[in-house]
Structure formats: C-alpha cells, structure tokens
N, C-alpha and C positions, 0 to 999 in steps of 0.2 A: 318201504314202510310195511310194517306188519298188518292182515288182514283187522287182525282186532285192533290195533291201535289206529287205524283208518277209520274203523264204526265208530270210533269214542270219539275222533275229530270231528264227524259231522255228526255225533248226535250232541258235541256239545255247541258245536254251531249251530244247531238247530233251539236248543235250550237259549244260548243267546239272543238267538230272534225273537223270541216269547218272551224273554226278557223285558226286553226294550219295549217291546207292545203291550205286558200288561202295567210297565210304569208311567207308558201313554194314557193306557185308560184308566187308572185307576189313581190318579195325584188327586182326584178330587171328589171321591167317593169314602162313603161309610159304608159301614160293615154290611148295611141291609141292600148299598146298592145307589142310595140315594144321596145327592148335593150334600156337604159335607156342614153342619150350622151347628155353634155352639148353643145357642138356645133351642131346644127340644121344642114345636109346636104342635099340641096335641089339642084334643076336643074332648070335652067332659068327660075326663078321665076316669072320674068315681062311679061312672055309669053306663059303660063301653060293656059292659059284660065281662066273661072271660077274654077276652081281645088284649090286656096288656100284663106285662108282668107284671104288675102292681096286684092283678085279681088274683097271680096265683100264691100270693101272699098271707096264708091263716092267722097271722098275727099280729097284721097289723094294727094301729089306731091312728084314728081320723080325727082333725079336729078345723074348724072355721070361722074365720071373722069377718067381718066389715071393713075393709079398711079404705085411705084415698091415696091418690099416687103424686108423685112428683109436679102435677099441674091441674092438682084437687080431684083430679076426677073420680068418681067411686068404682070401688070394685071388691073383693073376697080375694082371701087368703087362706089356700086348706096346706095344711102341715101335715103328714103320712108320715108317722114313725114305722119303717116295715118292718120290724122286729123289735119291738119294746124290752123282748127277751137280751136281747144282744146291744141295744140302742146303739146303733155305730152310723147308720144310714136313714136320712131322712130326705122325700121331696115334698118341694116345697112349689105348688100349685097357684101362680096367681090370676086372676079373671080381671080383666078391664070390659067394663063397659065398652059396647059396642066393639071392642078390640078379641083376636085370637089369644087363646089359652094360653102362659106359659110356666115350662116345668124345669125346674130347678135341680140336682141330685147333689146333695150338703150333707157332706164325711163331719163326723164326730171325731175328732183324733182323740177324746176322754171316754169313753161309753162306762168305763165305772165310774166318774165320780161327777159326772155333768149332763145336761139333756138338754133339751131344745122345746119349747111351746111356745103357746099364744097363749096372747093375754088383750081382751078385747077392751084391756084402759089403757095398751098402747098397740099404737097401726102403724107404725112407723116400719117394724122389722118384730122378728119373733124374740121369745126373750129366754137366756141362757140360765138355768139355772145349776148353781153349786154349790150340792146342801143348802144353808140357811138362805145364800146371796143370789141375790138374781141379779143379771146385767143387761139390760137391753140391748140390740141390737140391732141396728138402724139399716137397712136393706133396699129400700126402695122410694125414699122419700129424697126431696132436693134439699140441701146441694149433694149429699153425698152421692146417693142412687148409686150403692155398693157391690149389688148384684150388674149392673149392665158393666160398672169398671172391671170387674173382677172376668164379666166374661168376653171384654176385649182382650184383657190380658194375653188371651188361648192360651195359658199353659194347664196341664193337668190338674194340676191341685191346685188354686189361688185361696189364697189368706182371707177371710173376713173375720171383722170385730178381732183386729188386733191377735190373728190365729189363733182363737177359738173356735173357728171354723172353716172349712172349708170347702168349696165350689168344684164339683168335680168336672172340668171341662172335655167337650170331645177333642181329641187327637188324634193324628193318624199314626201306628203302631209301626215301627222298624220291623222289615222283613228283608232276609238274604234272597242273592238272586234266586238258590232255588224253591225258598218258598215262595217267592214270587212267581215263577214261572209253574209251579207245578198246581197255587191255587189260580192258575189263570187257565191253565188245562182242563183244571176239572168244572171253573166254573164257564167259561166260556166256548172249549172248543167239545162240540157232537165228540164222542170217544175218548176225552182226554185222559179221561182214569186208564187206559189201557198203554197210551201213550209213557205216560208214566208208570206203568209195571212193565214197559219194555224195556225203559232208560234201567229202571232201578234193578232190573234182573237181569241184565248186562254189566253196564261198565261199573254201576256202586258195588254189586255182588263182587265181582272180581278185585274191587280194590280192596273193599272193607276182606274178603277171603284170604289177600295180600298180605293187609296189617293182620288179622290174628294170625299170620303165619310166622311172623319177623317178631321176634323177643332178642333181647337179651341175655344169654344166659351166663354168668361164668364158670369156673370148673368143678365139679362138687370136689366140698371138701367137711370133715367133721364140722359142724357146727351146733353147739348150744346156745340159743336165744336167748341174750344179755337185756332181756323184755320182762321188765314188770309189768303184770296184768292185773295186778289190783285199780278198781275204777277204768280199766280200758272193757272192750268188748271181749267174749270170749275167742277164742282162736278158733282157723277152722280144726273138724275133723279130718287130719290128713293119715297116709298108711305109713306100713313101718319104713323110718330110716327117710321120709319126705323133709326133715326137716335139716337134711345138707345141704342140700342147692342152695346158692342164694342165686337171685336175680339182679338186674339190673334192668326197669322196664324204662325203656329210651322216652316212651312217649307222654310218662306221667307227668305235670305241670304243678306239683304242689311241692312245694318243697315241705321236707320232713325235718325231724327233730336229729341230736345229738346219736338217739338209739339206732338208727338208722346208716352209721357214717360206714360201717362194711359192706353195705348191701343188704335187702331187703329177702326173710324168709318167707315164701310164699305160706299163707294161714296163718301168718303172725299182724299184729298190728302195730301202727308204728305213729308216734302223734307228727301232728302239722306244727311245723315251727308256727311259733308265736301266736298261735291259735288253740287256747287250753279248750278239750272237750269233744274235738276231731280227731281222728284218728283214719289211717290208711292201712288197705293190706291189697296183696295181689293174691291169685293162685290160680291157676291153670285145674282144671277137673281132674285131669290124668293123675294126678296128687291126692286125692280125696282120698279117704277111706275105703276100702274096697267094701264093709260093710255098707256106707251109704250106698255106694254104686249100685250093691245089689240088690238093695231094698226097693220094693213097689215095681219091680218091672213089668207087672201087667198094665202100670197106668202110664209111668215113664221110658218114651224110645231109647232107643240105646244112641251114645253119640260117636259120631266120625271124626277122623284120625283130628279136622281143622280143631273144631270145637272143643275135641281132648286137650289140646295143647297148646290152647289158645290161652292167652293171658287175659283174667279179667281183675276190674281193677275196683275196688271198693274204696267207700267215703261212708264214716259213721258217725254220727253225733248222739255225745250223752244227754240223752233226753231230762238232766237234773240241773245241766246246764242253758238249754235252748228250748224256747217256744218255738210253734210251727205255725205258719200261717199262709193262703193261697190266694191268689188273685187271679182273676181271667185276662187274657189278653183284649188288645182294642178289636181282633174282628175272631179268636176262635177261644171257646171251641164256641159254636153257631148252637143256636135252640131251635131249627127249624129241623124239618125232617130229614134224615140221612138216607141216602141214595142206595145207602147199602140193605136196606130191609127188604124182604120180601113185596112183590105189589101188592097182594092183600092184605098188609099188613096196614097201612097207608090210608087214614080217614079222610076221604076226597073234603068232607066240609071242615076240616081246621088245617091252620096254616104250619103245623109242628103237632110234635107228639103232646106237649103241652098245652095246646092252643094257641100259643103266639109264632110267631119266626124272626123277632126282635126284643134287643134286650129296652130301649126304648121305653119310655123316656130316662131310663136310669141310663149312667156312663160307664162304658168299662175302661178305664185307662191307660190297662199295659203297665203301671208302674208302682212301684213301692212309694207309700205315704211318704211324706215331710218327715213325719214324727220315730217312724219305723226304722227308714231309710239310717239314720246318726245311728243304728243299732244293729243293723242287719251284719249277719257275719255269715251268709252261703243262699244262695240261690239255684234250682232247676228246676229243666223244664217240667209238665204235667205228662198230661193224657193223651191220648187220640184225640184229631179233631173231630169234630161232628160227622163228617162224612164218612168217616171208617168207627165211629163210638156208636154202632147197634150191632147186630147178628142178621147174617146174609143167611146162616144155615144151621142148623140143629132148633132144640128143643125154644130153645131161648128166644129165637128168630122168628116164631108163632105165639108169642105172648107178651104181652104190655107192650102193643106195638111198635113189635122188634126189639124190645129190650135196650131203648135207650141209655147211654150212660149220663149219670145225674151230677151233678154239682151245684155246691152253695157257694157263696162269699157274703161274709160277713152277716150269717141270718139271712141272708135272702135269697130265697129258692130262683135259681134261672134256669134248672129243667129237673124233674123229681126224681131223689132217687129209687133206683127201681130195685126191686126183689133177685136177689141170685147172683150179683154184682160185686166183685170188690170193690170194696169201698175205704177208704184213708179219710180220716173225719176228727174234728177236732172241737173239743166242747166249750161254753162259755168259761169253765174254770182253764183252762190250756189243755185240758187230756187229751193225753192223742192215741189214737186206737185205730186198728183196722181188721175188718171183717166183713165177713161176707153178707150182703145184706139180706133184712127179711123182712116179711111187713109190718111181725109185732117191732120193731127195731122204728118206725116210726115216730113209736112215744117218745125217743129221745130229740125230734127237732124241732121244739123249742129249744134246747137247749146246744144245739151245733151251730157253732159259729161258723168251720168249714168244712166242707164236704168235696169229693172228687172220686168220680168211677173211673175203672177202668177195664172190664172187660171180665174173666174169672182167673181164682186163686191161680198161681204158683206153689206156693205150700197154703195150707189149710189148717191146719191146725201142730199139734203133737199128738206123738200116738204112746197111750201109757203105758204098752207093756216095754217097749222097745227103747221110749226116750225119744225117738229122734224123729225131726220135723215130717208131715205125711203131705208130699205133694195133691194137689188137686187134682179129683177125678180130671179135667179135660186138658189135663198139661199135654196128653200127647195125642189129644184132638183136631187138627188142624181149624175145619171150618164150625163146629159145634163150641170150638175156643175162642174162636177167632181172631187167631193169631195172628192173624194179616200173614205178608211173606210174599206169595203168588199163587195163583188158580190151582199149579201143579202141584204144589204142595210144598214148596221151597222154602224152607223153615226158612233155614240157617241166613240169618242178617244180624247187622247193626244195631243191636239192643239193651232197653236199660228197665230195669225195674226197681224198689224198693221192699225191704220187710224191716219188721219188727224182732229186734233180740231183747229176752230179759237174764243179764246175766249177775249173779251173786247179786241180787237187788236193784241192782240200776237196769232202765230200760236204754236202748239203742235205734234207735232211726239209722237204719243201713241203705245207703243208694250202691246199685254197682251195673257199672256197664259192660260189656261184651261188643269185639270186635267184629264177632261171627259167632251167632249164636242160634239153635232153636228154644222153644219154652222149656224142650227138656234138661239142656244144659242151663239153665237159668234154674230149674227148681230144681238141681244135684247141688249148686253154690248156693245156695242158699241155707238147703238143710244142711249143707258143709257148716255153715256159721252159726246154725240151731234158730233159726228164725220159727218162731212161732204164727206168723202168718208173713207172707209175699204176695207183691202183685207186679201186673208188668204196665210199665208207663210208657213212653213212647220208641220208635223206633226208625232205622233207614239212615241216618245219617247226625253225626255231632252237632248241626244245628236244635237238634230236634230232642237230643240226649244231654243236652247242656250243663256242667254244673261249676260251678265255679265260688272260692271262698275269697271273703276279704279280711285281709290283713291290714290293723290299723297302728301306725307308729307315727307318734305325735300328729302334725296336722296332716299327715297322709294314710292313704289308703292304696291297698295293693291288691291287683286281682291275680289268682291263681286259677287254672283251669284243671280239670280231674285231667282232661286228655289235651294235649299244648292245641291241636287242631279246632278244638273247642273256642279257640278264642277267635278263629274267623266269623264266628253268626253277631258279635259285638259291632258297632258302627265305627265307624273309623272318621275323625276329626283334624283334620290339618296333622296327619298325620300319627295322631295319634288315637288307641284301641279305646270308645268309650263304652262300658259296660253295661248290658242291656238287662233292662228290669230294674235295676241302681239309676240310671242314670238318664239312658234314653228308652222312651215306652214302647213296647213290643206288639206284637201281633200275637202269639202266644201265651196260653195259662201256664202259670208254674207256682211252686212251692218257693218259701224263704225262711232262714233261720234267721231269729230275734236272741241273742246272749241275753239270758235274763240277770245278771248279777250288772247291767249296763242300765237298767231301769232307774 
C-alpha cells in the first residue's frame, strides 16, 4: 500500500470515529446546545433588553390582549409582527397566570394579501385578516387547543386555521458524516479547526486536485455553434479558434437540451432539458480571452497549470423567469461570535457580535415552505458558516468587530449586515441585486426581504473605458480576503461562487463551481461571462457547493445535480436519494429558485 493511500485509510478512520461520537452526543440537541423542545420557553420577552432576536428588530409592531385559556384561566396574548414591511413572520407570545411564558414563531404563507392581529372582542386565537374579510382563528381555546396539536405534530411547517397559517416547529436539520464530524471538531475537541485543515489539506486537496485534472475532451474539430443566444446568457469571452474543442464533462448530472446532442462548447450555453430558463456552460480558464487574462494583474495571481485546465461548470437562471429566495439552516450559519476574529476584536460583555448567540425563540427550519416548495425549480447551498464568516486578518478584521457576515430571512435581521461585505439581497418587490455593502445602503431594509454575506467581491463592478468586468481589489489577497484555503496560503480548492449578468436586457443569476480553484481563477470566469458583480459562497467539498434542479413531469419530480457527487449530501430513504432543503430539513443556509409563471 502507498504511503499516501495509508494516511487517507487512517485519517478516514479516524473521521469515522468522530462520526459516530458526535451522532451520540448530539441526537438530542439544538443548535444552542440545549434539550431539543418544540415550544420555545422564554421570560418577558418584550423586556429582556438587547438579549433576544426580537430586540434586534427596527420594525417591528407589538400588540396585546387579555385573553382565557382552555380551562378559563386568564392570561395575555402579544402578537409581534417583525417586519410589517415584509409581514411573512409573526410570534405569537402567550402568558398564563402563574404558568411560564410561551413563544410561538407563525409563517404567513400570503404576506401580500393577508395579515394576522388581535382583536380584544375575540380571545379565542388572533384574527386573519383579507382585505374586507376577517376569519378567526381559534389557537388556544378547548376543544380545539390548535397550537399544542399542531406542536405535537413536530413537523416543520404545521397547518393552522385550515393553512392559512403556519407553526413553525423546531427540527433537527440532516447533516452528512462530514459535516458531522468536522462541526463536532470544531465545537467540541481543544484544536479541532487544525485537525480539520490537516484532513482537508491532504487527502480532499489531492482528490478534488484529481477531478479538476480528469476532463473529457474529444478531438478538436471545426465547429460552429448551432446556439441561439437570444434570451440565453451571454457566452463567455474565449480567444481565437477556442470555439473547436468540444467537450464531453463526465461528471455533469444535468441533462441538457436537443442543442447539446454533439457535445458541449466550452463558453457557449446550452438549456437544461425541460427546464425553460436554465441554462448550462463549461470552460476551462485556459480558453479565455487572452485580453481578459491580462487584464488587472496587479490585483489578480496568475494561475497554475491545475486551475488553467480545470473544467468549471456553470448553472444560470433568467432572472425574468425565477424569484430568488433564502433560508437559514436548523443549526448554521450561527449568530454568535466566530472564532475566527481577532481577540480584541471580542466584547467580553455580549454573547455575539449582535448581542445574542441564539436565534431563539424564532425557528429556523432547514426547509422550503409548503407553499414554495409545489414551485421550487433549483436549490444551493449559501455561505460560510459562522466560524469562518468574519476576518482573522487585514483591515476588515479591526472593525465592526471583525467584520461579521450578515443575513436576513424574510425581514428579519438574524445578524446585521455589515459595511464592506458582499452582499446578494433581495427586496420586497423580488429584485435581486448584489453589491458591496455600505452604511448609506441601510436605507434599503425595510425594504429586503433576503439578505446573505459572504466575505469580498470577486468582480466588483465594470470598468467603462474597457467594458470588461473589474475583479476586486483583495481577489488575490489571501488573509485580508479571507479566502479560507490554509494558513500557507493554499488557495487552490473546491469552490463555488455566484454573479450577476445583464445581457441584451435580461438579467442572469450565474452559480459556477470549480473543482480546484483560487479566487483568482474564480474572478478570470466570471469576467469571462461579463458578470457585473460576483461573490464567492461556500467551499471544500460538494456537500457544501450543492446545487441541484427539479424537473417536474406530471405527478413527478426529478432531481438533477450540477456535479452527479452532489447528490451524496441528499439522505437516503429505504434506499432511495431524498432531496435536501425540498424535502428533508438541513443543517445548512442556502438559496432557492421559485418559476414565477407557476404562481
């Protein structure tokens, strides 16, 4: 047996062991740590101070009744709509005499055309209202008592008042062994983060260095691309005579349209069977433009032979066709403080950069609504989790301690975002935009329904004399970027980012991942595609890079994965792959496309 192929036997024997230990300790824990209870039991909420997420909420409205319970006894009823702007999220607060506080967290699946109040001439349950009609709502009174049925149920979303509403319950979020094993490293063993930058800078580096090395190529031959590009995305900029090769990439899992039946030209785009509005392209850097190549190299590293020739693989959505929407997972990314900021950076008296270190008593689910879900046509992952989403080093690292990265869902702030930061964000009308953030940039939330950082640009904007997309200053900054990677400075891994194209009037939402990449090969494909801003999402391995499309034909549905390995992070059900984020709730934030002509 090969010296290296011995270290990868017992390191993953070793990742085994950890395995199994933290599925021991952890079957019966929430995100914070603590016994696992679908009812949140909290203490006078509206007056805890800064101490819960609720307080870090500018826009909320409060309101309170009198009301009696299932066996007369008196008590109060406060309703918190935390974004009146967004209305999609309300807790629902009730007090018993002589009994503990409890707190409710009730999904709007209508926030345009229905609300939720009180009404102190009924105590029974709050009352729906739509336009002219109101409907009661019976919650807490016998025989129904719809709130305690609903939170036996334990599942995620339960139905009240005939689904008009719904209960958002805690659950525990599907995670693969290694994310198992690696948040059980870092939160339980002295050194664990090192532990896991040994693993990943050994045998992942080596394998993921493996696949971008293995393509499919076949023989060049003349070709002119039988591709209408009207309403697709633009192609990339490739150099002269790149548009012979075609390809054949073995490991793509999406099957393509009719345009596609010779083989795929790298920088051309090519649609997803039975999926109008998606669209796929491959290209390897080595193909680019030599113009782009040699543009900005005082910001961007130059890249090696891997990376040159590495095949990356692109997923775009017509933004005229798709809404975009984000959810947090059930335990990341976390609001408390990350490990990674400097210690002065660290206010001993608060429990997170926020004030909180729980999202508490609201629920984060892991999962796509009831309502969304009959509609969803593509899912991936997010961001960094909390422990690597601030700055260990440069400028950023010494200000808004450590440069947390922020995130909304649905109107409501669960860590703020911060100044300097890309940011991908999405407004009450559906716009979806991404830029760098700044503090006047503010004024706009009230009016974001999702938000999600990730670190700094990849491209940055366009530069006007030139045309062509201008990476960001710290693409080829290691620890000022914070890239992750390794201490040494070991760019090159498993990475995905997205950007923004606007091409002949349509806008594009482009995801693309990289088998073996640094940020600098990330922002050369990107300006290859003319993306007007990029950013980089998560990284290290296809659990973590996920995306995957569904294809709906009559009463079934079909999942397609960008990369076929992709589909290992899905749970698997008597033998069969169920889709995660669809179907089973995760542990992970991520993005979802909504077909709006399915509305």
């Amino acid at each position: 047996m090969k010296k290296r192929d011995f270290c990868i036997e017992v390191t993953l024997s070793v990742i085994l062991f950890f395995v199994r230990a933290a599925a021991t300790l952890t079957c019966c824990e929430a995100s914070d740590g603590k016994p696992l209870h679908y009812v949140t039991q909290i203490s006078n909420v509206l007056s805890r101070g800064p101490e819960t997420i609720v307080d870090l909420q500018p826009f909320r409205r409060t309101a309170s009744i009198r009301i009696k319970g299932p066996g007369s006894e008196e008590g109060s009823a406060t309703l918190i709509n935390l974004n009146p702007n967004i209305n999609a999220w309300y807790l629902l607060v009730l007090n018993w005499q002589g009994g503990p506080s409890e707190a409710y967290h009730l999904e709007n699946p209508k926030p345009e055309s229905q609300m939720l109040m009180l009404d102190s001439g009924y105590s029974s349950g709050p009352v729906i209202v739509q336009g002219k009609n109101k409907f009661p709502c019976d919650l807490w009174v016998a025989p129904q008592e719809s709130l305690k049925k609903a939170v036996r149920t334990g599942i995620p979303y339960a139905s009240l008042c005939d689904g008009k509403l719904y209960l958002r319950n805690l659950t525990k979020g599907h995670r693969t062994s290694l994310e198992a094993v690696t948040d059980f490293l870092r939160d339980k063993v002295p050194g664990g983060e090192k532990i896991i930058s040994t693993v990943r800078d050994s045998f992942f580096k080596y394998q993921y260095q493996k696949k971008a090395e293995e393509q499919t190529e076949l023989a060049p031959r003349e070709v002119t691309p039988g591709i209408k590009v009207y309403n697709r995305p633009s192609p990339a900029l490739l150099g002269p005579g790149e548009t012979k090769p075609i390809v054949k990439p073995d490991d793509l899992g999406i099957e393509l349209d009719e345009s596609a039946r010779g083989g795929i030209v790298p920088g051309f785009w090519y649609g997803a069977k039975g999926n109008p509005g998606i669209y796929i392209s491959v290209i390897m850097p080595n193909r680019i433009s030599p113009e782009v190549m040699r543009s900005y190299s005082k910001v961007v590293n130059s890249l090696d032979g891997v990376e040159s020739g590495g095949l990356v693989y692109l997923v775009a959505f017509d933004l005229n066709q798709f809404d975009l929407k984000f959810a947090l997972g059930t335990d990341h990314p976390r609001v408390g403080w990350s490990a990674h900021i400097p210690d002065q950076m660290r206010d001993k008296n608060l429990p997170g950069p926020d004030g909180i270190s729980t999202v508490s008593p609201l629920v984060s689910t892991g999962l796509i609504n009831p309502v969304d879900s009959a509609k969803v046509a593509a899912a991936f992952t997010g961001g960094f989790k909390r422990v690597h989403g601030a700055f260990k080093y440069g400028t950023l690292s010494l200000i808004n301690h450590g440069s947390h990265y922020g995130f909304i869902e649905n109107g409501v702030q669960f860590s703020r975002l911060c100044p300097q930061l890309s940011t991908l964000y999405i407004l009450d009308n559906g716009h979806i935009e991404m830029k760098t953030w700044t503090a006047k940039d503010d004024t706009l939330l009230p009016r974001i329904r999702y938000a999600r950082q990730n670190g700094v640009p990849l491209i940055a904007g366009v530069d006007q004399v030139t045309g062509l997309s201008a990476p960001g200053d710290l693409v080829g900054r290691w620890g000022p970027g914070n890239w992750s990677g390794s201490e040494d400075t070991k760019l090159r891994t498993l990475r995905a980012g997205a950007g923004l194209q606007e091409s002949r009037g349509s806008r594009f939402l482009i995801y693309a991942f990289f088998w073996s990449a640094t940020p600098s090969a990330m922002a050369r494909v990107f300006q290859a595609y003319g993306c007007r801003y990029a950013m980089h999402l998560d990284m290290n391995a296809p659990v973590h890079t996920y995306l995957a499309i569904y294809r709906r034909q009559d009463a079934s549905i079909y999942v397609e994965h960008l990369i076929r390995q992709m589909g290992d992070a899905d749970m698997t059900v008597k033998g069969q792959r169920v889709p995660r984020f669809l179907v089973t709730a995760d542990d992970r934030d991520f993005f979802y496309m909504i077909r709006k002509e399915m509305r």
